[in-house]
Backbone bond lengths (Angstrom), bond angles and torsions (degrees), N, CA, C in turn:
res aa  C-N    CA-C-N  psi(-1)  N-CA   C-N-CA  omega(-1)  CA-C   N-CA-C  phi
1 X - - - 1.435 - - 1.521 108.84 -
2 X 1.575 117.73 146.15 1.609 110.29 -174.62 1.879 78.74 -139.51
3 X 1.258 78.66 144.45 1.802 105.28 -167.33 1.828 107.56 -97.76
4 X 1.128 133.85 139.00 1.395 114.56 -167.39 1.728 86.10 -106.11
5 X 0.966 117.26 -48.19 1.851 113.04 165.46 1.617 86.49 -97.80
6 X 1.787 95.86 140.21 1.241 127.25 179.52 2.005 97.24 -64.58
7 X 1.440 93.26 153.76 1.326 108.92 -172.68 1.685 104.49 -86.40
8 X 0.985 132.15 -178.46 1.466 110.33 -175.06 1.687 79.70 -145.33
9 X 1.519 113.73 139.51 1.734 139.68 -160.92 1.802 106.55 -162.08
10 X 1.332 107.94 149.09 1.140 103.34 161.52 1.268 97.71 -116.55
11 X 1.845 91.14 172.74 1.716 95.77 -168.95 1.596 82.53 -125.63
12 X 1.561 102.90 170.39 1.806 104.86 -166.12 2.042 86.22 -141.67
13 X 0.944 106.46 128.42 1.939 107.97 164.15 1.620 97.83 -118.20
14 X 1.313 95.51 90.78 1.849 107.67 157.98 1.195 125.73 -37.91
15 X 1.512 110.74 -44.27 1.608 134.69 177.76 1.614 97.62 -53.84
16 X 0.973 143.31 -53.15 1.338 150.53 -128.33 1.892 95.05 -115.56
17 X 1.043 97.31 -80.70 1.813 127.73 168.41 1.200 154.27 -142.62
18 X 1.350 140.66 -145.99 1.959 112.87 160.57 1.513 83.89 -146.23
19 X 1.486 117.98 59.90 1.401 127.31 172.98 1.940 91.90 -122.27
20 X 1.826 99.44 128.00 1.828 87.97 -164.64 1.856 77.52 -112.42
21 X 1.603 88.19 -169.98 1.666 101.44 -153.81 1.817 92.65 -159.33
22 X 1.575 106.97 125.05 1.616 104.86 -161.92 1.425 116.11 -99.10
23 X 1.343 108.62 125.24 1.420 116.34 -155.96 1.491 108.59 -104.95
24 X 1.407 138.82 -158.68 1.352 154.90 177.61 1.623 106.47 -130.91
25 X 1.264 109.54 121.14 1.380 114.16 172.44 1.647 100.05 -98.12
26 X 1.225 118.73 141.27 0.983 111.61 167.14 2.219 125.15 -124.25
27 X 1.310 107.39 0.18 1.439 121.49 171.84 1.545 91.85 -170.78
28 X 1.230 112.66 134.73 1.611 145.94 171.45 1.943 113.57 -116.20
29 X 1.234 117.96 115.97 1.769 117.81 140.28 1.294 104.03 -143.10
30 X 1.371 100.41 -159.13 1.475 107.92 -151.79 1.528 107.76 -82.83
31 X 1.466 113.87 1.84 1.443 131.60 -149.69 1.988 85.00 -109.78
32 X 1.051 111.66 -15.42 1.812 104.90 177.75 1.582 101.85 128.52
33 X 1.583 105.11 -167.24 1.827 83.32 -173.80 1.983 89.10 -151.07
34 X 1.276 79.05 -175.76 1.851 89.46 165.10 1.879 128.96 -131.93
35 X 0.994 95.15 147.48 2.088 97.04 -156.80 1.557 86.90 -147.14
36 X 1.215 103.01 164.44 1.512 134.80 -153.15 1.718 97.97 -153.80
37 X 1.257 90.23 128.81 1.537 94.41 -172.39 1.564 105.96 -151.37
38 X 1.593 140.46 171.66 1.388 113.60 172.21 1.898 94.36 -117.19
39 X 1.044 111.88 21.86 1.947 122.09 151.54 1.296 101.54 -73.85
40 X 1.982 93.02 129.38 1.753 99.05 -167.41 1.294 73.31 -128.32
41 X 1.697 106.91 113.13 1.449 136.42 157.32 1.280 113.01 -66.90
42 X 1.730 121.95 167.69 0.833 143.98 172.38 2.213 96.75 -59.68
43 X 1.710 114.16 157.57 1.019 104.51 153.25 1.686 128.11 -76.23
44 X 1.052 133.80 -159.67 1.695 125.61 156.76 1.222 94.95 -75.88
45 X 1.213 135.23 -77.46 1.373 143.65 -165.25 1.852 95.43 -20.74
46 X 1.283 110.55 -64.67 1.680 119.56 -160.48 1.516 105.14 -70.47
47 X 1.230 120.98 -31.51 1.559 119.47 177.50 1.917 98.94 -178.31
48 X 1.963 83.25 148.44 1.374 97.33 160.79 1.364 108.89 -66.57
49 X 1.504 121.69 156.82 1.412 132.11 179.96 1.507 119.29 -157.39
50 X 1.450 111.59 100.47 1.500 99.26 -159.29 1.882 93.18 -113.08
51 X 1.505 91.72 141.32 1.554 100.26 177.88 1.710 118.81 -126.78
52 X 1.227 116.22 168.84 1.390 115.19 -173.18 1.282 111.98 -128.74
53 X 1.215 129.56 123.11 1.766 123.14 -165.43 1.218 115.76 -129.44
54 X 1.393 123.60 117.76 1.418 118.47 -151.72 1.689 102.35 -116.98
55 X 1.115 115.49 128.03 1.609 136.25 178.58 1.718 92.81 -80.89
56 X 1.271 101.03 143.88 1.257 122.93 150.00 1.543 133.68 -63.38
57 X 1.071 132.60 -42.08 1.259 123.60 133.10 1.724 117.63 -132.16
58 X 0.988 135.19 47.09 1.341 129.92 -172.10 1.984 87.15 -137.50
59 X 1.391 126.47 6.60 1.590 127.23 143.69 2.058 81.31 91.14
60 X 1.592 94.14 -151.06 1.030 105.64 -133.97 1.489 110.02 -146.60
61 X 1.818 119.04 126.97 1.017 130.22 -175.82 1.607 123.65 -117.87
62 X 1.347 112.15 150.70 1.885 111.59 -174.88 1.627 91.78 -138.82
63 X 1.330 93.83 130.32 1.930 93.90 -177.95 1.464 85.72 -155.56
64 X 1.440 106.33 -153.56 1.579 126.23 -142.75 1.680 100.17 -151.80
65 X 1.068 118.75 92.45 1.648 105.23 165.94 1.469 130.59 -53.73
66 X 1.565 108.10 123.83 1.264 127.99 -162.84 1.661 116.43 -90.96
67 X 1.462 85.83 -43.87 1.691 103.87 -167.00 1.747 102.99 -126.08
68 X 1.199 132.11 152.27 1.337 131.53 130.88 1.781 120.82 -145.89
69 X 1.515 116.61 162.86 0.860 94.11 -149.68 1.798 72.14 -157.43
70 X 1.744 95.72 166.76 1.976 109.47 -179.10 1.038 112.83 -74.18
71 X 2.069 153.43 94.37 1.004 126.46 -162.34 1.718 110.63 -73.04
72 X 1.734 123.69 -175.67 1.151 108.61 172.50 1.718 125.97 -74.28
73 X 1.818 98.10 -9.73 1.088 110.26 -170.65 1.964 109.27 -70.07
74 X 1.091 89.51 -28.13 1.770 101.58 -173.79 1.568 99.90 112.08
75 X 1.786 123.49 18.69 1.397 126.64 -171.02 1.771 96.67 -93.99
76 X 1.176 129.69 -143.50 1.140 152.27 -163.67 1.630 110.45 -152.63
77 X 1.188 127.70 158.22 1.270 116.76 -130.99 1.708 85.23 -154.50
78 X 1.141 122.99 100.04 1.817 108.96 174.87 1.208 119.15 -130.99
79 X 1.406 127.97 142.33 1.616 132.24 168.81 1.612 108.87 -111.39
80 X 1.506 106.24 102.98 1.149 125.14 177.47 1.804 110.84 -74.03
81 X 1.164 134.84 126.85 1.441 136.70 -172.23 1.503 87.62 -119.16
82 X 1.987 90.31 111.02 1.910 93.03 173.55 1.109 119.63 -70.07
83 X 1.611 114.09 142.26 1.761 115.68 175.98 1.702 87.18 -115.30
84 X 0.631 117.82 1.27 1.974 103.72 -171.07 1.387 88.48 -154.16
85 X 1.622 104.27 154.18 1.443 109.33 156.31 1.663 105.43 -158.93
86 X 1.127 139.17 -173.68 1.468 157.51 177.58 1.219 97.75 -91.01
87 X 1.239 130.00 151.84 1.657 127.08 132.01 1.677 137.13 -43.07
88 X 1.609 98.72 -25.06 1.672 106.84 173.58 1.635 88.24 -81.79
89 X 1.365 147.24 -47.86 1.825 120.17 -157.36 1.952 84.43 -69.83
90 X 1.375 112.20 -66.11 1.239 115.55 -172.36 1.745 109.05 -15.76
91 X 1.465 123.21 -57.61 1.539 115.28 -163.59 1.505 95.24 -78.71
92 X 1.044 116.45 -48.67 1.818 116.74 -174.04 1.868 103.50 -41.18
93 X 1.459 106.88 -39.46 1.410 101.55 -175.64 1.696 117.85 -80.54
94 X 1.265 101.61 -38.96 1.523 120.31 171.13 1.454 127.66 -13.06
95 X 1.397 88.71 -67.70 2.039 99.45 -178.13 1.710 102.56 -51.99
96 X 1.139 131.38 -21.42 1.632 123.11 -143.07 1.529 79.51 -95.54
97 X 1.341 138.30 -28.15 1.275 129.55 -174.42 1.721 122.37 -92.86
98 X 1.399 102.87 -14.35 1.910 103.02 -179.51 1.478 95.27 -88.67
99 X 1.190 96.90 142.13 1.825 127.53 173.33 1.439 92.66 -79.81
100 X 1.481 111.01 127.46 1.323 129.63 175.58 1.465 125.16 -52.24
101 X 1.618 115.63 -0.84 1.339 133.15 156.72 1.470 101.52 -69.79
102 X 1.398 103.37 -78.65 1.651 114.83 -166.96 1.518 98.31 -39.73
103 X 1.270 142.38 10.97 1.554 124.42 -164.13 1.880 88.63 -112.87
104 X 1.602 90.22 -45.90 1.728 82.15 -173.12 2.004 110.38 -68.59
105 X 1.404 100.30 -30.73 1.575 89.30 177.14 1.259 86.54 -44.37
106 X 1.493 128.72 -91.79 1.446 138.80 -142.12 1.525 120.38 -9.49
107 X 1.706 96.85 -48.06 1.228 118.33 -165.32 1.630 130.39 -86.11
């Protein structure tokens, strides 16, 4: 899913504390997502960094930053690759992957 206004999530670093900080999602699937934040993380290269980002009702993701990058805004730019998820992000992502056949079998 790609958001035309950013989705609004907090993100949580366990490592650090369980004090979260509210970010911009900007595309979500089940494969991890991307958010914009003005927290200037470590690169991959410099350290693993795993975070947990919790939706308000669409549940809840834990991945590994893959990518970051300078946004145009002067924000920070990240591609989170999910390692964990809930069953609520899991269904929210779900539909975007069944072929509009597989929906009527279902049914």
């Amino acid at each position: 899913m790609s958001y035309q206004k950013p989705l609004k999530a907090h993100l949580i670093i366990e490592e650090i504390s369980n004090k979260s900080k509210e970010i911009d999602v900007h595309t979500m699937d089940s494969f991890g997502l991307s958010f914009s934040t003005d927290l200037d993380f470590p690169s991959k290269e410099e350290t693993s960094l795993t975070l947990k980002i919790k939706f308000f009702a669409l549940g809840e993701v834990t991945g590994e930053v893959i990518r970051k990058e300078m946004g145009y805004d002067g924000r920070y730019v990240y591609e989170l690759k999910a390692l964990s998820c809930n069953l609520q992000y899991l269904k929210t992502c779900a539909p975007l992957y069944e072929a509009p056949t597989d929906r009527f079998l279902l049914s």
